[in-house]
ZADO-1210 file (C-alpha; in nm, 4 decimals, padded with zeros to 6 digits):
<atoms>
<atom x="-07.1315" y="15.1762" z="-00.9891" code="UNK" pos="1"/>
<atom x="-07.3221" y="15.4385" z="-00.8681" code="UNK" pos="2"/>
<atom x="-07.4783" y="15.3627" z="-00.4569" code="UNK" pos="3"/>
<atom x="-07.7939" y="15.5284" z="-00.5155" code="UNK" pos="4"/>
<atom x="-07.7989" y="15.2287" z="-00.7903" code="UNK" pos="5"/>
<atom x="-07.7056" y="14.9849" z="-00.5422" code="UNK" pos="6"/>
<atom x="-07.9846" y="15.0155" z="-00.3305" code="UNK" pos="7"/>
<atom x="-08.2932" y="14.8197" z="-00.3040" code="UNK" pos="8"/>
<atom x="-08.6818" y="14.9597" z="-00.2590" code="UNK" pos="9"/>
<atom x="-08.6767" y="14.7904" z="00.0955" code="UNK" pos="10"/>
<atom x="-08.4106" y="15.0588" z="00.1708" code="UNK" pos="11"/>
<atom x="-08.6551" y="15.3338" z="00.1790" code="UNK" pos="12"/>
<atom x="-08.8203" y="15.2085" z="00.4864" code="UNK" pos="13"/>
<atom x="-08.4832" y="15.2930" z="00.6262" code="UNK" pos="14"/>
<atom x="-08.4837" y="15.5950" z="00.5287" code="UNK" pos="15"/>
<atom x="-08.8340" y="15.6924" z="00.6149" code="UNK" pos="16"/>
<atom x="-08.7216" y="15.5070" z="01.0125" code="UNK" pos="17"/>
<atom x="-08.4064" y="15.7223" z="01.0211" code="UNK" pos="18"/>
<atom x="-08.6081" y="16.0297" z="00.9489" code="UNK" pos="19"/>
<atom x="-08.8535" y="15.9867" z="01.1664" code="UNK" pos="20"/>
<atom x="-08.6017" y="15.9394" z="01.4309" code="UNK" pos="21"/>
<atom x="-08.4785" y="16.2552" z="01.3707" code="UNK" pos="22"/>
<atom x="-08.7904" y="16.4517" z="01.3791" code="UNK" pos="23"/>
<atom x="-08.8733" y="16.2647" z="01.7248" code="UNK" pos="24"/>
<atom x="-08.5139" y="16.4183" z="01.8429" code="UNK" pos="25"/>
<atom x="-08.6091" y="16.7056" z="01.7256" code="UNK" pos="26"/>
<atom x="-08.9399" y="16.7865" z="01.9225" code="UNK" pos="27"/>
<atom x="-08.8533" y="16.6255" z="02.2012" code="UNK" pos="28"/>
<atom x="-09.0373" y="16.2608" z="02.1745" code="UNK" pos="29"/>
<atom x="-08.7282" y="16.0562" z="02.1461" code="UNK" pos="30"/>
<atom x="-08.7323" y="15.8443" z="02.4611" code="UNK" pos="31"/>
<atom x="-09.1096" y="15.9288" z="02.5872" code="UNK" pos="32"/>
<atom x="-09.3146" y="15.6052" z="02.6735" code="UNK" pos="33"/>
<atom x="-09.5114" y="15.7482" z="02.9098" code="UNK" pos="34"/>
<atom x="-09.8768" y="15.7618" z="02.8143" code="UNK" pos="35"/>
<atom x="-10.0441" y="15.9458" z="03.1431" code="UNK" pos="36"/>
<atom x="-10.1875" y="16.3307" z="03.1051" code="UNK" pos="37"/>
<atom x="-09.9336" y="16.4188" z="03.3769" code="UNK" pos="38"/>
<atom x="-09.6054" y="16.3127" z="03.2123" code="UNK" pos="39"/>
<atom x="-09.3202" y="16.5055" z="03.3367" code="UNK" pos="40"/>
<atom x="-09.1784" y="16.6770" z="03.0331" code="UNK" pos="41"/>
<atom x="-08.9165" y="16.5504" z="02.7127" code="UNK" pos="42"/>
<atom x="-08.5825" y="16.3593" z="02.6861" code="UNK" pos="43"/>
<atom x="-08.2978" y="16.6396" z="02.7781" code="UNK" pos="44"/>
<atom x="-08.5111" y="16.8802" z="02.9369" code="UNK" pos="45"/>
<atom x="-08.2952" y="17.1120" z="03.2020" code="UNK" pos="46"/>
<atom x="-08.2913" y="17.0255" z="03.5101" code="UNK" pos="47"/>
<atom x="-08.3940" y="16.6506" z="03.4825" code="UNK" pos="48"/>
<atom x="-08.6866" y="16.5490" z="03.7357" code="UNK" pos="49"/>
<atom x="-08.7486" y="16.2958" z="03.9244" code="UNK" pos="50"/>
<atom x="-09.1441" y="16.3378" z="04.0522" code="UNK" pos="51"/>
<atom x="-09.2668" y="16.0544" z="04.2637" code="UNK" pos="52"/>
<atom x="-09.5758" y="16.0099" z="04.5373" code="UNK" pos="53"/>
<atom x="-09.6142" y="15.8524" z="04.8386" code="UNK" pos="54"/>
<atom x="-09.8592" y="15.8983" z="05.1185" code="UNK" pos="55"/>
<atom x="-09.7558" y="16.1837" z="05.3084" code="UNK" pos="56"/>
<atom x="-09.6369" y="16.3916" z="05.0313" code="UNK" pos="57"/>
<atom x="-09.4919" y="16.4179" z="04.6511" code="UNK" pos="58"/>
<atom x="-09.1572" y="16.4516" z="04.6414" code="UNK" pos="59"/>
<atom x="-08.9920" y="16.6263" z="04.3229" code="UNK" pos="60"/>
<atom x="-08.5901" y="16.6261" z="04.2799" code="UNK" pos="61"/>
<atom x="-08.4316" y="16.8746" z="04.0374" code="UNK" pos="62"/>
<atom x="-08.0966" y="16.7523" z="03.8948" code="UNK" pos="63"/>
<atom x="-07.9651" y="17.1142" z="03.8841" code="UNK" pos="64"/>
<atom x="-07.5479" y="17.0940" z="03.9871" code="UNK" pos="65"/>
<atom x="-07.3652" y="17.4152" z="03.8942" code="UNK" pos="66"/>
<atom x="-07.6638" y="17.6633" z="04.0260" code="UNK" pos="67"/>
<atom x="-07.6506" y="17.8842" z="04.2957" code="UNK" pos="68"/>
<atom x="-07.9884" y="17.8041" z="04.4937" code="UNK" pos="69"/>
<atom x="-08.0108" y="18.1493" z="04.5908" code="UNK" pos="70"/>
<atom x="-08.0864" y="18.2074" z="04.1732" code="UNK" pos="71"/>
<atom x="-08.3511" y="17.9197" z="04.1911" code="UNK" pos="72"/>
<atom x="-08.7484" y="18.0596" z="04.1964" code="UNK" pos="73"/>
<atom x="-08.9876" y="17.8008" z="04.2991" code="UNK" pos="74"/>
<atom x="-09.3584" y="17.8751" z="04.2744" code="UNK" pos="75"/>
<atom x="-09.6842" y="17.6992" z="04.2587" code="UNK" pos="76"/>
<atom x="-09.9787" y="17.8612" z="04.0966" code="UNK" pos="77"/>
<atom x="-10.2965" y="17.6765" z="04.0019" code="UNK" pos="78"/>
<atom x="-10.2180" y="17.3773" z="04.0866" code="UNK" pos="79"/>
<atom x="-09.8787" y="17.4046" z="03.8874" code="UNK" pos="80"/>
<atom x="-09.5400" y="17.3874" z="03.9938" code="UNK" pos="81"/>
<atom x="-09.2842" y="17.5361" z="03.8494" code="UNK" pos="82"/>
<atom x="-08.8770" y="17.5722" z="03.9200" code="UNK" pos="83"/>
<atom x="-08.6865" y="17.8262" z="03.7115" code="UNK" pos="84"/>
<atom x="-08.3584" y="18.0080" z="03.7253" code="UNK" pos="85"/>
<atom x="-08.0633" y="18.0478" z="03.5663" code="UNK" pos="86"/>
<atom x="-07.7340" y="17.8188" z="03.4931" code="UNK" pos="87"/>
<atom x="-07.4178" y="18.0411" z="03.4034" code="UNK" pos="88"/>
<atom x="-07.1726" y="17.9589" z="03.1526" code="UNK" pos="89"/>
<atom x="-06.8531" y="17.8427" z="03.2346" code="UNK" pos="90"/>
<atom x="-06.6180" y="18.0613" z="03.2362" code="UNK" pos="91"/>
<atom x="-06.2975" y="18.0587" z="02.9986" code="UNK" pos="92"/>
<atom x="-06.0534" y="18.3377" z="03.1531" code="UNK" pos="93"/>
<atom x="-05.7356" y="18.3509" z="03.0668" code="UNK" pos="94"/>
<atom x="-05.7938" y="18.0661" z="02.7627" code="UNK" pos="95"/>
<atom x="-05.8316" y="18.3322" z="02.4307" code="UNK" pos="96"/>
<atom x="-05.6004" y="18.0277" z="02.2417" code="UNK" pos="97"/>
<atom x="-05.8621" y="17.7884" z="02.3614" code="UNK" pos="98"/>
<atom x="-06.1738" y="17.7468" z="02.0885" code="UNK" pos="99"/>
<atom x="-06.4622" y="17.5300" z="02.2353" code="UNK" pos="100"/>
<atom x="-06.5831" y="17.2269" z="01.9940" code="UNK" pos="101"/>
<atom x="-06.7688" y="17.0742" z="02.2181" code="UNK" pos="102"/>
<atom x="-06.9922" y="17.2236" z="02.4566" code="UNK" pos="103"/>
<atom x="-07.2301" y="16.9682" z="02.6195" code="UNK" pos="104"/>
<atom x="-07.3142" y="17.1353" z="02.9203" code="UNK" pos="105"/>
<atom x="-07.6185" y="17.3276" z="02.9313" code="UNK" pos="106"/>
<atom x="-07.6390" y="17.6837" z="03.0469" code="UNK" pos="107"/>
<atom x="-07.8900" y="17.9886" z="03.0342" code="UNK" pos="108"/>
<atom x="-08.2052" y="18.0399" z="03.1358" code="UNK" pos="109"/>
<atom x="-08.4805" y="17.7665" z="03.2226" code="UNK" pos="110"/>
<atom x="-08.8301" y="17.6895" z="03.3722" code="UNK" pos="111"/>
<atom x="-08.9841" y="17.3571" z="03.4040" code="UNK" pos="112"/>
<atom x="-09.3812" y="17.3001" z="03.5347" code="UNK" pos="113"/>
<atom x="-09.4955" y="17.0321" z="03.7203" code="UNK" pos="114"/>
<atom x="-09.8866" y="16.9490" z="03.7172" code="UNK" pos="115"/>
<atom x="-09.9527" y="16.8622" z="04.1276" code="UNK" pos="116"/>
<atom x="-10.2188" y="16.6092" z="04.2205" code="UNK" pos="117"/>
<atom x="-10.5538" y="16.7695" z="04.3321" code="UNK" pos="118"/>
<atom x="-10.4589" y="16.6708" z="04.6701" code="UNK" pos="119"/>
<atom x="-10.1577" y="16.8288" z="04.7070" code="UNK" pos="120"/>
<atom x="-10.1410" y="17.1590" z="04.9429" code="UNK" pos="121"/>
<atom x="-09.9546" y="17.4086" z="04.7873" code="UNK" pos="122"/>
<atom x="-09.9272" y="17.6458" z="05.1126" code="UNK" pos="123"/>
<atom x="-09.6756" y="17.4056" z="05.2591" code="UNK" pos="124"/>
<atom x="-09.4401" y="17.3598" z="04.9528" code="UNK" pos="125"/>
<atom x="-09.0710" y="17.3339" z="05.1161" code="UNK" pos="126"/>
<atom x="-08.7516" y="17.3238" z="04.8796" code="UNK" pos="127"/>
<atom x="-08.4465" y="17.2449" z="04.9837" code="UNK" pos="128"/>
<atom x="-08.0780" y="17.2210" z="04.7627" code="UNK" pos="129"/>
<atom x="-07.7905" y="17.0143" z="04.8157" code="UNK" pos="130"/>
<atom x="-07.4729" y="16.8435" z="04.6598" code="UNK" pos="131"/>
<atom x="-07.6546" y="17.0297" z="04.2929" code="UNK" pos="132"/>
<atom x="-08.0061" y="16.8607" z="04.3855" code="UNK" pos="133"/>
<atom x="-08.3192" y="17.0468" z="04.4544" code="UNK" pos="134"/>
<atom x="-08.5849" y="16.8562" z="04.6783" code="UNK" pos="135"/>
<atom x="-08.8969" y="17.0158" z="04.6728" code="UNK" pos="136"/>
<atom x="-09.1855" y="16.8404" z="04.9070" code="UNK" pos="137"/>
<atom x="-09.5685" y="16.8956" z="04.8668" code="UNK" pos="138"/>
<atom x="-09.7232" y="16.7423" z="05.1534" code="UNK" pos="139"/>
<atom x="-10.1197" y="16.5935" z="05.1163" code="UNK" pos="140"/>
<atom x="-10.3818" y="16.7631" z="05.2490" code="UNK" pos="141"/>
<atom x="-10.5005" y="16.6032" z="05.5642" code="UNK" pos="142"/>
<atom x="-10.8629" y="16.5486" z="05.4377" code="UNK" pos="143"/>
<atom x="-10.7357" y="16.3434" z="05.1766" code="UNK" pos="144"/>
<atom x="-10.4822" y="16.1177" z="05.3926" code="UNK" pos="145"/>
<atom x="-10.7145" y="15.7879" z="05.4760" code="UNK" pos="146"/>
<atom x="-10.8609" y="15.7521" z="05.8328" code="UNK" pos="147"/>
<atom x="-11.0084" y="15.5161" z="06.0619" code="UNK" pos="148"/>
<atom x="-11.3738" y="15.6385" z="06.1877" code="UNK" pos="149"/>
<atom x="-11.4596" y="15.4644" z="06.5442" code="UNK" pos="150"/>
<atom x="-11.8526" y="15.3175" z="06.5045" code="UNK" pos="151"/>
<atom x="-12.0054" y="15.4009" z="06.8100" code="UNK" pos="152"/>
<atom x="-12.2810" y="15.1717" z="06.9790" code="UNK" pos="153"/>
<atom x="-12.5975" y="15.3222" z="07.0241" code="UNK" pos="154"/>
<atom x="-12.7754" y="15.1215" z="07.3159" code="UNK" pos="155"/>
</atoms>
């Protein structure tokens, strides 16, 4: 018999799941639960991030092995962040019998923006790379860091 005849109507729910799944892959959505304005970008993005605050400073680490740092811009404009650069290829010399069939590794050109909290200060960015990680610390502005204000007595 014929499989198309084989299936049932609750099948197409399947179908419609499956290509919705595909679609998310597609555009990038597959794997985003994060719901706030400053998300850090989609699932597979080059180089991952790993963004997190504390109360000195934000701290952002690029997972960018195989670059040469010296090929790494960092700049913030606006309020933005953003790391970009350029991962070569490897290279195949002396492997023309070789054909590739799998080539997981990403490579080329890239640029990734980070939105910084309003009270970031972007004149004392430092970046840093090591072992194929880029640190990159925003320190707070000191009006924004909490203080203790001394009452005084007047008598």
């Amino acid at each position: 018999m014929y499989a198309s005849l084989l299936r049932t109507p609750g099948d197409w729910f399947a179908d419609f799941e499956q290509l919705q799944d595909r679609l998310d892959e597609m555009l990038g959505l597959r794997g985003s639960t994060t719901s706030s304005i400053r998300a850090i970008g989609r699932a597979g993005a080059f180089p991952a991030l790993n963004v997190g605050t504390g109360p000195e400073a934000v701290e952002i680490y690029a997972l960018a092995a195989g670059i040469d740092p010296k090929s790494i811009d960092v700049s913030v404009e606006k309020g933005l962040l953003a790391i970009a650069g350029e991962r070569q290829p490897l290279s195949s010399k002396g492997s023309e019998e070789r054909s590739v069939y799998a080539n997981e590794r990403f490579s080329g050109r890239f640029r990734r923006v980070v939105a910084l909290p309003d009270d970031a200060d972007p004149a004392r960015v430092e970046a840093s790379y090591r072992n194929g990680v880029l640190k990159i610390v925003v320190p707070k502005r000191e009006s924004s860091k909490p203080r203790q204000i001394q009452v005084k007595s007047e008598a």
